[in-house]
Structure formats: C-alpha cells, structure tokens
N, C-alpha and C positions, 0 to 999 in steps of 0.2 A: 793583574790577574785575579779570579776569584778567587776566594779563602776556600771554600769548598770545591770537591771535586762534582762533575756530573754523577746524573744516576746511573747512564751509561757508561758510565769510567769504573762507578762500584760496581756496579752488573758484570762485569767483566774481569773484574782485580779479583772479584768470588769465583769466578769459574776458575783463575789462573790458580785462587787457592785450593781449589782442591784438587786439581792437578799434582801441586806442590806435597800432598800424602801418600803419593809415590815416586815422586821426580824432585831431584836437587833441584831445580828451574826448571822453569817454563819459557818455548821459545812464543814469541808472538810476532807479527806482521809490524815493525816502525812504523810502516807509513802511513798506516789508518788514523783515522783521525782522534780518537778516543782515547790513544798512544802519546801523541806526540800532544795532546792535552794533560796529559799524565805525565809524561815526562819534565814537560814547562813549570808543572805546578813540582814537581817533585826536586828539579835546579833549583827555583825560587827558595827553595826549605833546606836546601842543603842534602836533600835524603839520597840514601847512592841504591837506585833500584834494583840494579845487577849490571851488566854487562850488555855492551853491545856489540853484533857483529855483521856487517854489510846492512841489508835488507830487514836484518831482524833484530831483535833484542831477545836477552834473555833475564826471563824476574826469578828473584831469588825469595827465598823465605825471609830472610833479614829486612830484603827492600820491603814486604810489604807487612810484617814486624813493625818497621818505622814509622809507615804511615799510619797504621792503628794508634800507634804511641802519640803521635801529631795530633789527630782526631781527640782522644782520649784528655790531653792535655789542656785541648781547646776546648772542654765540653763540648764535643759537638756526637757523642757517641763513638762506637764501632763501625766499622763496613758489613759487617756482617747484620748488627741491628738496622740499619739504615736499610740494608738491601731488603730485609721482612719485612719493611713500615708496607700497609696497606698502598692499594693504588690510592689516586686524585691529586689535586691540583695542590696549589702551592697553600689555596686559603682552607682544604682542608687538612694537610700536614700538619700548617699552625696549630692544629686542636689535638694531635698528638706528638708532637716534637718541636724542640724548642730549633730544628733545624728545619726550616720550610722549604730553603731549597732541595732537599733531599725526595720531594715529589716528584715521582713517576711521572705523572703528565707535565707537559708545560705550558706555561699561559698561552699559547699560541696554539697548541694541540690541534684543536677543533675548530682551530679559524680560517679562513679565504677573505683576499682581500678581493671584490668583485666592483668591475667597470659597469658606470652606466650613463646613458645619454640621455633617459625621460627626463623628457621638459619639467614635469611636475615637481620631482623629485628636485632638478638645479633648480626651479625657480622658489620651491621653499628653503633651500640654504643661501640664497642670493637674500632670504627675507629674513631668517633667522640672523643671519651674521653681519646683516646691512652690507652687502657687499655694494659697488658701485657699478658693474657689470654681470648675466647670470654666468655662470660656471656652463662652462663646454660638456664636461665631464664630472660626474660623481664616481670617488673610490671611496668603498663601504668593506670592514670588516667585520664580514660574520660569520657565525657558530654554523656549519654545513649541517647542520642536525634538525635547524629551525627553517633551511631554504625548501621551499615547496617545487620541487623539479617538476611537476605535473604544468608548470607556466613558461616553461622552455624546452624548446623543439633544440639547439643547440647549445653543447658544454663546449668553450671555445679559451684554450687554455692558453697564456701570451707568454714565451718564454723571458723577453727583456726588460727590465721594469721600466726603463724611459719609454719605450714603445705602450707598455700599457700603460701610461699617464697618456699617453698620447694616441689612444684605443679612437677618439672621436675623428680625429684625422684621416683615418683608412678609406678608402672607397671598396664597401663591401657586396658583394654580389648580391643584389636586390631577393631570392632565392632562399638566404639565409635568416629567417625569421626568427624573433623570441629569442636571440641568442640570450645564454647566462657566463661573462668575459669574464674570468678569471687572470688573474695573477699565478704564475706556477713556483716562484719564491726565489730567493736570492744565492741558497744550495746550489751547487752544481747536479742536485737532483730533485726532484718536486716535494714541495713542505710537506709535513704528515696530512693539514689538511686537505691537501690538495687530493693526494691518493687515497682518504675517504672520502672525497667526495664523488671521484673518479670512479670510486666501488659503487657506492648508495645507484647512483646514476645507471651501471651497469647494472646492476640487481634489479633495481626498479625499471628502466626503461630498456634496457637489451643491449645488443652491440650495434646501438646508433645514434648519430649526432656528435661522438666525440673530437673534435677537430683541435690542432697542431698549430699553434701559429707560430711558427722560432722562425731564426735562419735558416737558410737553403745551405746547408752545407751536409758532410759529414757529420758531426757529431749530433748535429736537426734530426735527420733522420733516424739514425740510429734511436733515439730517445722517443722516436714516435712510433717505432715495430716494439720498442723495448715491451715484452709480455707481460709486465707487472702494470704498466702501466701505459692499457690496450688504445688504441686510436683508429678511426675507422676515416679520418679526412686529413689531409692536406692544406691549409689555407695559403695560395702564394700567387703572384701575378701569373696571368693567361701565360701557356707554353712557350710563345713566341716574345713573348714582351720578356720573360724569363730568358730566354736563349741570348738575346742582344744586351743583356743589359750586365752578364757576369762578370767577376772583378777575380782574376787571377788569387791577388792579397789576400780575400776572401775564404781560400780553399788550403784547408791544412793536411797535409800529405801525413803527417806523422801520427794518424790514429789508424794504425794495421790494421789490430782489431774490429775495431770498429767497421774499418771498409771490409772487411773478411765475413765479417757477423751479417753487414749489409747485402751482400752477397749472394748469401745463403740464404736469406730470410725477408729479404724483402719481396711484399706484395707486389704482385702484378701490376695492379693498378698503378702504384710507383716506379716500375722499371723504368720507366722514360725517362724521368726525372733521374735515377739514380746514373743511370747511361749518360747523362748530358753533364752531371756533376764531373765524372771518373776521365768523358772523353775530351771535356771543353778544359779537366782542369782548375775549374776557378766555382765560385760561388757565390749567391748574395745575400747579406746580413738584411737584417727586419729595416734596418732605421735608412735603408735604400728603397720600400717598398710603399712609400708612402702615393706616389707620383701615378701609381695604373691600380683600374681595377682589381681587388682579391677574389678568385673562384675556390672552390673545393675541389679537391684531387682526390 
C-alpha cells in the first residue's frame, strides 16, 4: 500500500474535521471507496480511527489526531497544509512540497486512450519499431485539451478494454464516418478524461454524435441515459441479429435500481431494446458482437 494517503481521502478527513467542532464523531458511508482506502492504510499503522457499525463508520477526533501525528513524523506535513497546496500535477507539487503525491491532479487527469485504424499512422510504427508485420490498430494516449474535435463526426466510447484493443475487428456501419474511439477506463465509472472530453464535445459540437459501445445489458444502458454523462446513440448488432443471439448468463436481475431508473428514463428511441432485455431475460456482452454488423440506435 502507499505511504501516502490520496488527495481525495485528505479532501475528505478535512470536511470530517470540521464536522468534528461540534460532533464527538463523524458518521460516514464504509463502502465508498476513499474509506475503505483509509481505513487499509490506517490497519497497516496500527491507527484506531473510531468505530464501526454496519454500513457506516464512525471518525473520532483521536483517529484523526493520529494520523496528523503519522504525517508529522514522517515529514510529510499536515492534512490540513496538504489539503491548501495549490492545484496541478504531481511535477508541479515537486516545486512546493517535498510531498508530490499530495497533487490535486493526477498524471492521468487530462488523458484518453484513443483507437485508430489509419494506415499511415500503423504503417509509421511498423517503421519506427521495425516491427515484422503493420499493427491492425493504433492505441494513442492523449491530453483531450490538444484533440481537435472539428475532425470527427463521432465520439464513440468502448466500455471493455479487450474489445477496444480489438476496436479493428468490428464490422461498423459504413454511415459512421471520422469516428474519434475512445477507451472509457478501467473504473466502474468513466476516467476524469473521459468526461472532459465528453463535456468539450458537448460544448463545442451539441448533443450529437456521442455513441455507447458496452454490453447489451442492464447496467449498459443505464450508463448510457446516465445524465452526467449524456449519449445520444447506441452502437449494437441490427434488432434481429440482437434478438436470436441473447445469452440468459448475460442478464443480471440484481441491479433494482438500476432497472427502476431505466424505467423511468429511458429514451424512446431505446424502448425496444430495453423491452427485449426485461422480457427475453438475457443479454449480450461486447466480446459476442464481433460476428454481425454494428448500427446506431
């Protein structure tokens, strides 16, 4: 485990402190993830944060007394000076703190990793690297602040990381030009990059061209009406070739939620789809969609 906590673990042990100037403890949520990072690093030390009970924990003034002390000992500052350090990355912290990881941003902030097929492109790293065959595919990680969106008609976002290694293999509806294929991150929710880019895109070109490539299931969908990060397509085999080809295994009955949210809030345009998911039962993952045609929904 790291010696250092996250910024978002200080961001957060600050709000609990002040809390703490009217309250003997603080309850919080266990099961976030910024928590139970917190809690791991604070076993490892021996430090006894407060109390736990079911779903929740409770921080005490002592638990986070100790960790200052921890911090303190190790030179590595306070959570409270940590948590004022200016934004930026990790190489401009180095120039005021002798703690870099305590950067606001992180190296990966402003990155996407994006698919590409141009020939030109694999045929200069088939030359750069002496390869003995060209590359099918090129994956390129870049800064979304340097990609010039005025050269793509589609933002096409690929939920499963084998499937976008494997973005060249697809039979894509001839229709969909100039796509720009992204990677949406290894999270159960889309990297920071992703949902700036997701915004710049909306800003700049409107609510169109953002398309969904995941699984056909429940939690697919739900992640492609999710309002934060808006979708206006579908990418999935033709309705028919979908309907015969659904895999029971596939379909996970235990996201309530989720199917309640879908529900409510799914587009029109999706209803068919959502209908065939709820009444067939069953669903199909990306790495079954290689075999037919993809259209937009």
């Amino acid at each position: 485990m790291d010696d250092l906590l996250t910024t978002q673990t200080i961001t957060e042990l600050e709000k609990v402190r002040g809390k703490l100037f009217t309250n003997s403890e603080v309850r919080v949520n266990a099961k976030t993830a910024w928590f139970k990072q917190l809690l791991a690093w604070c076993s490892e030390r021996e430090i006894q944060l407060g109390r736990g009970s079911d779903n929740h924990y409770f921080i005490n003034d002592v638990g986070i007394t100790a960790i200052d002390q921890w911090y303190d000992t190790h030179n590595k500052g306070s959570l409270t000076q940590i948590n004022q350090l200016p934004s930026g990355d990790r190489i401009a912290m180095s120039r005021v703190s002798s703690n870099e990881k305590a950067a606001k941003e992180l190296p990966t902030e402003h990155l996407v990793l994006i698919a590409s097929t141009d020939l030109g492109l694999r045929l200069s790293q088939q030359s750069l690297f002496g390869l003995p065959e060209t590359p099918a595919q090129i994956n390129q990680e870049l800064d979304i602040n340097n990609i010039d969106l005025s050269l793509f008609d589609y933002l096409i976002v690929v939920e499963n990381r084998d499937c976008f290694n494997a973005w060249h293999n697809y039979q894509i509806q001839s229709c969909i030009t100039r796509p720009l294929v992204v990677y949406r991150g290894h999270e159960q929710t889309h990297s920071k990059g992703c949902v700036e880019l997701k915004s710049r895109w909306l800003k700049e070109k409107g609510k169109v061209g953002q398309v969904y490539c995941g699984d056909f299931d429940i939690d697919g969908l739900a992640i492609a009406i999710n309002s934060d990060v808006f979708y206006q397509h579908l990418l999935l085999p033709a309705f028919e070739a979908l309907s015969e080809q659904l895999i029971p295994a596939h379909f996970d009955d235990n996201n309530a939620y989720h199917k309640r949210d879908l529900i409510n809030r799914c587009p029109q345009q999706w209803q068919l789809l959502l209908n065939l998911l709820l009444t067939q039962q069953a669903g199909l993952r990306q790495q079954w969609m290689f075999d037919d045609e993809l259209f937009l929904y």
